[in-house]
C-alpha positions as CSV (number, residue, x, y, z in Angstrom):
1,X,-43.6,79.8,61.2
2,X,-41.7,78.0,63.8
3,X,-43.9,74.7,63.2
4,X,-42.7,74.7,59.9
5,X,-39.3,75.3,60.7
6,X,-39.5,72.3,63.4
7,X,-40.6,70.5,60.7
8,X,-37.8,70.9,58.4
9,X,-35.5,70.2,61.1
10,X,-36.8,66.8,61.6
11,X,-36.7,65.4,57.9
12,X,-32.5,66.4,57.9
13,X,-31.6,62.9,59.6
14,X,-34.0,61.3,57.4
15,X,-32.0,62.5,54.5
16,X,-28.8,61.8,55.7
17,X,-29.8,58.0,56.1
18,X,-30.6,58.0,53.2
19,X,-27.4,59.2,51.3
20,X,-25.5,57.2,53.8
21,X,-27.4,54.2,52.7
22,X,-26.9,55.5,48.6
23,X,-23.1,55.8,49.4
24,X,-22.4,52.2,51.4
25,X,-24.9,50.3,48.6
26,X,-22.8,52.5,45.5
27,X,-19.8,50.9,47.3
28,X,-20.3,47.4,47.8
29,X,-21.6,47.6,44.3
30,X,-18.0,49.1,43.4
31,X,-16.4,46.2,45.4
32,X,-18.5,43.5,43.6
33,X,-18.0,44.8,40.1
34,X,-14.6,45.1,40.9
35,X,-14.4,41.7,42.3
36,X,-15.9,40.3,39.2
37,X,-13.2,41.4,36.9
38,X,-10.4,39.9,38.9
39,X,-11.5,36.4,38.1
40,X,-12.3,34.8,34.7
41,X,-13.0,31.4,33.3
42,X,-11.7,29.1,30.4
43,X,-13.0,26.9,29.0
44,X,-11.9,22.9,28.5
45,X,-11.5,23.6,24.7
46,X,-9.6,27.1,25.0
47,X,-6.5,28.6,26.2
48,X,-6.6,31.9,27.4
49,X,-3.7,34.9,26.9
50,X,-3.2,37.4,29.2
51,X,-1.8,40.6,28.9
52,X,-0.9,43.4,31.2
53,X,-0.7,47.2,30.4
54,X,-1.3,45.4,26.6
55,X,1.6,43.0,26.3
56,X,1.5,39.3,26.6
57,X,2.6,37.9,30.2
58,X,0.6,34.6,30.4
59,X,-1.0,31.7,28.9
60,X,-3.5,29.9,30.9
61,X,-6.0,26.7,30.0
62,X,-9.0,25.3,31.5
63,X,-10.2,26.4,34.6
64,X,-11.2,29.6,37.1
65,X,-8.0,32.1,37.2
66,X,-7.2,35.8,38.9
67,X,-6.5,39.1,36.9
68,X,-5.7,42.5,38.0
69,X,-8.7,44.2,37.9
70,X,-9.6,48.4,36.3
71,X,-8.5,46.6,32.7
72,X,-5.1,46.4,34.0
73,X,-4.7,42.8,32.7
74,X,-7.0,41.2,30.0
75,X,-8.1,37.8,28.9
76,X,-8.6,36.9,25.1
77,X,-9.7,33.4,25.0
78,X,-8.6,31.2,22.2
79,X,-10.1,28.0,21.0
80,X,-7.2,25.7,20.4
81,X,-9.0,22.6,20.5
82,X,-11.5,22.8,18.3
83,X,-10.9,21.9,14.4
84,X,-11.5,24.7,12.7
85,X,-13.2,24.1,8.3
86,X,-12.8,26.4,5.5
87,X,-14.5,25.2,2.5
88,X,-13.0,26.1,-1.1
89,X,-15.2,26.1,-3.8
90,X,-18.7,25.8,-2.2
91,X,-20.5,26.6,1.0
92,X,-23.1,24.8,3.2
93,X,-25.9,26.8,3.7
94,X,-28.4,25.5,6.9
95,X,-32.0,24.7,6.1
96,X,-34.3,23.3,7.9
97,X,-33.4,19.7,6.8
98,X,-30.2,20.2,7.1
99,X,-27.7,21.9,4.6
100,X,-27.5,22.5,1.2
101,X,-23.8,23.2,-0.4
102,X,-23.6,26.4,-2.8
103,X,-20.9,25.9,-5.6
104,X,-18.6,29.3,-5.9
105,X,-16.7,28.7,-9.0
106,X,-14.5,31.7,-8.5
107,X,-12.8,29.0,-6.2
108,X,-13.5,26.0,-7.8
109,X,-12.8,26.6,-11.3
110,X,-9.5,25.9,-12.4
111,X,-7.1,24.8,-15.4
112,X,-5.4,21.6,-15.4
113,X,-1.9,20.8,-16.3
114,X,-2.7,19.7,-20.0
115,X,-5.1,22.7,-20.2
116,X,-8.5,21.7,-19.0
117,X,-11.2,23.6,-17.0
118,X,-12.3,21.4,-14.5
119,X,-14.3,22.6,-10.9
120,X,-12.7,21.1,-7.6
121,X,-14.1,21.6,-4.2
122,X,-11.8,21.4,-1.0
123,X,-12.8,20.6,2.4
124,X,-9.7,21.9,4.8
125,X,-9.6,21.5,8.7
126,X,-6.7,22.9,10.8
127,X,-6.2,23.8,14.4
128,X,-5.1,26.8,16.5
129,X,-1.4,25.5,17.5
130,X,-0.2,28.9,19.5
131,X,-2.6,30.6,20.4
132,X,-0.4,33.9,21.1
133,X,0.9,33.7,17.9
134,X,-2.7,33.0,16.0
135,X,-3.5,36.8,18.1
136,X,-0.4,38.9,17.3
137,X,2.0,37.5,14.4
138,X,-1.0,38.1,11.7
139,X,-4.0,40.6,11.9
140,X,-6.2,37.4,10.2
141,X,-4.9,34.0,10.3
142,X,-7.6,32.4,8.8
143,X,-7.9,34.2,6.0
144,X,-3.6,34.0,5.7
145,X,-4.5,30.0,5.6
146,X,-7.3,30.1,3.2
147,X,-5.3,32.4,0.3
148,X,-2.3,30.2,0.9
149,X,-4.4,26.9,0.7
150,X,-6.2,28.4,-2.4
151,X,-3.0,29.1,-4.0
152,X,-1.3,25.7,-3.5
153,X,-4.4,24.1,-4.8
154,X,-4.3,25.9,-8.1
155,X,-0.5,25.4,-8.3
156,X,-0.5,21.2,-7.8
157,X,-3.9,21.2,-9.8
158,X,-2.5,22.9,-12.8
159,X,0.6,20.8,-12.8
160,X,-1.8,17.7,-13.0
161,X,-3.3,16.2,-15.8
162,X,-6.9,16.1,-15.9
163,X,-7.4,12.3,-15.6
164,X,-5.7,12.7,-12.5
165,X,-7.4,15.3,-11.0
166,X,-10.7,13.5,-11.5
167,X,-10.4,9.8,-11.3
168,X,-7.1,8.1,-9.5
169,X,-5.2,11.0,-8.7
170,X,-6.5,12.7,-5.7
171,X,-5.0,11.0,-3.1
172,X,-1.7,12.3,-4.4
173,X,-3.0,15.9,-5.2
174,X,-4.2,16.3,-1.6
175,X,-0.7,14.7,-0.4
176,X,1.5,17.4,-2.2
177,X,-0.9,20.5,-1.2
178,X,-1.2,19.1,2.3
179,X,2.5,19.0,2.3
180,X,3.0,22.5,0.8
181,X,1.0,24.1,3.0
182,X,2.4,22.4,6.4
183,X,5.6,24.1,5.1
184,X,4.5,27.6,4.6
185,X,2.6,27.5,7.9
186,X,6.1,26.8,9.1
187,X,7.7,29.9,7.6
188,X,4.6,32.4,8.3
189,X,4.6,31.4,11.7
190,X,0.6,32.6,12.5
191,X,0.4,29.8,15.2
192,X,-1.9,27.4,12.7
193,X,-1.5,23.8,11.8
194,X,-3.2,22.2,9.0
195,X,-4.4,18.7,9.8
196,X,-6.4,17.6,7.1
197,X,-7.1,18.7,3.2
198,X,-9.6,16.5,0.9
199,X,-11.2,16.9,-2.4
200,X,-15.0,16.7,-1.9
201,X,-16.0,17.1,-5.3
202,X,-14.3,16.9,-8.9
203,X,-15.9,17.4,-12.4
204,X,-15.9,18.9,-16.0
205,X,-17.9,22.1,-16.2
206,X,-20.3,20.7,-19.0
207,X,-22.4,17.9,-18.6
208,X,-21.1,16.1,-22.1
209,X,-17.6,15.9,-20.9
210,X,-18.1,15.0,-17.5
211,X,-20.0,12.0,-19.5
212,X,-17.1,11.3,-21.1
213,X,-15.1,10.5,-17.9
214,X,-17.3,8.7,-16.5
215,X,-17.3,6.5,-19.5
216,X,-13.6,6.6,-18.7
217,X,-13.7,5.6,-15.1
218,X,-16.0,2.6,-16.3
219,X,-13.4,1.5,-18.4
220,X,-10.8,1.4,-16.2
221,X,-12.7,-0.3,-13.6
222,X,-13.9,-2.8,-15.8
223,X,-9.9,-3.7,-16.7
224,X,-9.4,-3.5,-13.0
225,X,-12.0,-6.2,-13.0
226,X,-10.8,-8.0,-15.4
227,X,-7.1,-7.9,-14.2
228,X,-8.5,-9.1,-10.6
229,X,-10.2,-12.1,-12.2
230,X,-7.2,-13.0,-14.8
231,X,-4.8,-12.7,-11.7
232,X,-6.9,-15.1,-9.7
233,X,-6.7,-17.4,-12.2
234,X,-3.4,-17.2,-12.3
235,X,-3.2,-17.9,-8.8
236,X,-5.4,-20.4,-9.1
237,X,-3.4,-22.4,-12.0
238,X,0.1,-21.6,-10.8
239,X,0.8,-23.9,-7.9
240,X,-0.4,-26.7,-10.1
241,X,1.8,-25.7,-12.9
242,X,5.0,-25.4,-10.5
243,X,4.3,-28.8,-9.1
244,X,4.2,-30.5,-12.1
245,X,7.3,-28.6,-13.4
246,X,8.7,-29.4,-10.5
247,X,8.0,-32.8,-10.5
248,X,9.2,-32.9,-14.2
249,X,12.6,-31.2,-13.2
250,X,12.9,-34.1,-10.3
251,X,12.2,-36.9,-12.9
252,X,14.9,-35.5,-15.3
253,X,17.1,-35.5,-12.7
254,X,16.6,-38.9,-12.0
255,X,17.3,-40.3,-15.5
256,X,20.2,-37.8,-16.0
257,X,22.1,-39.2,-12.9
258,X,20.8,-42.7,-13.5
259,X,22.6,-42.1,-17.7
260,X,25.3,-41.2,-15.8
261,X,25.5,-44.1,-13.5
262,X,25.0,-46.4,-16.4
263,X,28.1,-44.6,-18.5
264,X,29.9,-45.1,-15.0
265,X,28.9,-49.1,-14.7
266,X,29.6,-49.1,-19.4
267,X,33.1,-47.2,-18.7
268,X,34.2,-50.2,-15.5
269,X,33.2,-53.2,-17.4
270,X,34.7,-52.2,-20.2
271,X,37.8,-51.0,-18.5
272,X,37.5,-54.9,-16.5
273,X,37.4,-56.7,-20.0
274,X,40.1,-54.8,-21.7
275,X,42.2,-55.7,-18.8
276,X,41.2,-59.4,-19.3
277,X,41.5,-59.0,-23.5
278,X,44.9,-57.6,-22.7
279,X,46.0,-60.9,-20.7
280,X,44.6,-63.6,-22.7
281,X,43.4,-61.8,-26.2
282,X,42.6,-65.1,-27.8
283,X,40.0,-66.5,-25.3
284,X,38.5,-63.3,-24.5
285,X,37.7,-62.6,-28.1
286,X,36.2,-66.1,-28.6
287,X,34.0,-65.9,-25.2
288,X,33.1,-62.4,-26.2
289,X,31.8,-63.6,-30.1
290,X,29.9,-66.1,-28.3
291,X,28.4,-64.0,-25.9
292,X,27.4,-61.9,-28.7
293,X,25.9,-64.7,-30.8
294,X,23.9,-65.8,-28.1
295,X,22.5,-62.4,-27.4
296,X,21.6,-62.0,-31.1
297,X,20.1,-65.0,-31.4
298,X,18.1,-66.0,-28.2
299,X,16.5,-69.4,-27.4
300,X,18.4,-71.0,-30.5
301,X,20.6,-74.1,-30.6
302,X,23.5,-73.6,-32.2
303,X,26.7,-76.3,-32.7
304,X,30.1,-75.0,-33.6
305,X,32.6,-77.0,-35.0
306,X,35.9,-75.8,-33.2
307,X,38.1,-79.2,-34.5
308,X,40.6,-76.7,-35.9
309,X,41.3,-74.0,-33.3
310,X,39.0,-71.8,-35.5
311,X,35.6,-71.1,-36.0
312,X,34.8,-72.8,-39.2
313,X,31.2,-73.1,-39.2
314,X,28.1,-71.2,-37.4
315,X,24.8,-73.4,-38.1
316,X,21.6,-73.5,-36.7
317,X,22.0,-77.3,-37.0
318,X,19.1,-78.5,-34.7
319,X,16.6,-78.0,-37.2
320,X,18.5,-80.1,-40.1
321,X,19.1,-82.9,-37.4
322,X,15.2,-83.1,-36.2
323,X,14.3,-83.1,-40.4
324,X,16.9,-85.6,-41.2
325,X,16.2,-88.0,-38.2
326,X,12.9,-88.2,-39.3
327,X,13.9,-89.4,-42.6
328,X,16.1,-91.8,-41.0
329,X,19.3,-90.6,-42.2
330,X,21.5,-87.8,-40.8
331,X,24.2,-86.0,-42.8
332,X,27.5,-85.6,-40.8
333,X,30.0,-84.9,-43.3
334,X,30.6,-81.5,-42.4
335,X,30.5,-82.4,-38.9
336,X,33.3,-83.9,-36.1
337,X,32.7,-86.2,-33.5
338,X,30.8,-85.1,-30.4
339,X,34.5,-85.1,-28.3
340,X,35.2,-81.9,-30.5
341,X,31.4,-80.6,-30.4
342,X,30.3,-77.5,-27.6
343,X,26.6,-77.4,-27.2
344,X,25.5,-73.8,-25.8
């Protein structure tokens, strides 16, 4: 009995080790967990918020930061730099070569603007611009951005013809609903930006029509084709055709101020010889017939009888004197002596 009770006294400090040992590893436990939740990390492509008792008080980025620990303060992380898809009117299912896109034509059906059913796939990407507001001003951004996008895409597609919408036109079409959509995101305020909106895809719902435009789009390009080439000929030609017009222009220049010259030189000499006419009337009129007579009649011997004061007689008289010399005889009966003869 007392052996036993000697015994029992012995294994009391063993046991009080041993909860001392329980209560000093339970508390450096305790100080380690709560160590951990007074530090937190973000990452290079996030932004974390923190809020105390619930309510925002700070906005941190990359890097190792404190917090009050017991859940006082929390971290949400955000990823703000990181583009962000939504894809409207299909989805990309992985595979194991890759990924295979799923048309949903609840979304990518549509009616254009001169009433025809065409299917249109979107591609969007947009960013996380506030990240407090992306948490709190909306319960789903995301899905705020997708209805809006969807509904600005069936509001600029069904003002659209449907030429447009599947050939030339969808640079502008993803202009306007880009553009839309930057302004609502403006007015809702959910702390999103939209940065870029394309069509991937665009075609009739049957196969005979979407045949048809392409037979359309090969049309067009081939008088695109032919415009190019018909424009670089006309480049081609052009210069030429200027230059010689030019030239042309230059020449009849020329002979319009060289007319003019000779009016000017026509209008002096004439003004010179009326002013000598008006002096001496006689003799200028006589010099002037002669002038004339032996422009008219060039490289001809002519002898005027000028006995009178007049002119009496105009005769090519070299030809009768050669004829009758060589008869022997020479008829001068009509003539005067060679004192009252001019030979020109």
């Amino acid at each position: 009995m007392n052996k036993d009770f000697f015994d029992k006294t012995k294994k009391l400090p063993d046991i009080k080790r041993i909860l001392r040992w329980v209560i000093v590893v339970a508390a450096v436990v305790a100080v380690l967990a709560i160590i951990s939740t007074c530090w937190y990390t973000v990452d290079e492509k996030q932004r974390a918020v923190v809020t105390t008792f619930g309510r925002v008080t700070d906005t941190t980025d990359a890097g190792i930061h404190f917090k009050l620990p017991f859940g006082i303060q929390k971290v949400y992380p955000v990823d703000v730099n990181v583009y962000q898809k939504i894809e409207i009117g299909y989805t990309s299912e992985p595979t194991e070569n890759g990924s295979v896109d799923m048309t949903v034509e609840e979304e990518s059906r549509m009616i254009t603007g001169d009433y025809n059913i065409v299917n249109v796939d979107f591609f969007v990407q947009y960013k996380i611009s506030d990240p407090v507001k992306y948490l709190y001003n909306s319960e789903n951004a995301d899905l705020i951005l997708k209805n809006l996008v969807q509904s600005q895409i069936r509001s600029v597609v069904g003002s659209t013809d449907v030429d447009s919408v599947l050939t030339d036109g969808k640079t502008e079409i993803q202009m306007k609903i880009k553009d839309l959509v930057s302004s609502e995101l403006e007015e809702y305020d959910i702390g999103l930006i939209l940065t870029d909106i394309s069509i991937q895809d665009s075609e009739p719902p049957t196969e005979m029509v979407t045949a048809a435009f392409k037979a359309v789009e090969t049309a067009k390009q081939s008088a695109e084709r032919v415009i190019n080439e018909a424009q670089a000929y006309q480049n081609s030609k052009l210069p030429a055709a200027q230059a010689q017009a030019d030239a042309l222009l230059q020449n009849a220049e020329y002979l319009k101020q060289n007319r003019i010259n000779e009016a000017k030189e026509a209008v002096a000499m004439f003004n010179a010889m009326y002013a000598e006419y008006a002096n001496n009337p006689d003799i200028t009129r006589t010099r002037m017939y002669y002038e004339m007579i032996t422009e008219a009649l060039p490289g001809v011997t002519l002898y005027i009888d000028a006995s009178d004061g007049s002119v009496d007689k105009l005769l090519p008289l070299e030809s009768f004197v050669n004829n009758d010399a060589t008869k022997g005889t020479v008829d001068t009966s009509n003539t005067t002596t060679t004192e009252n003869k001019e030979e020109y």
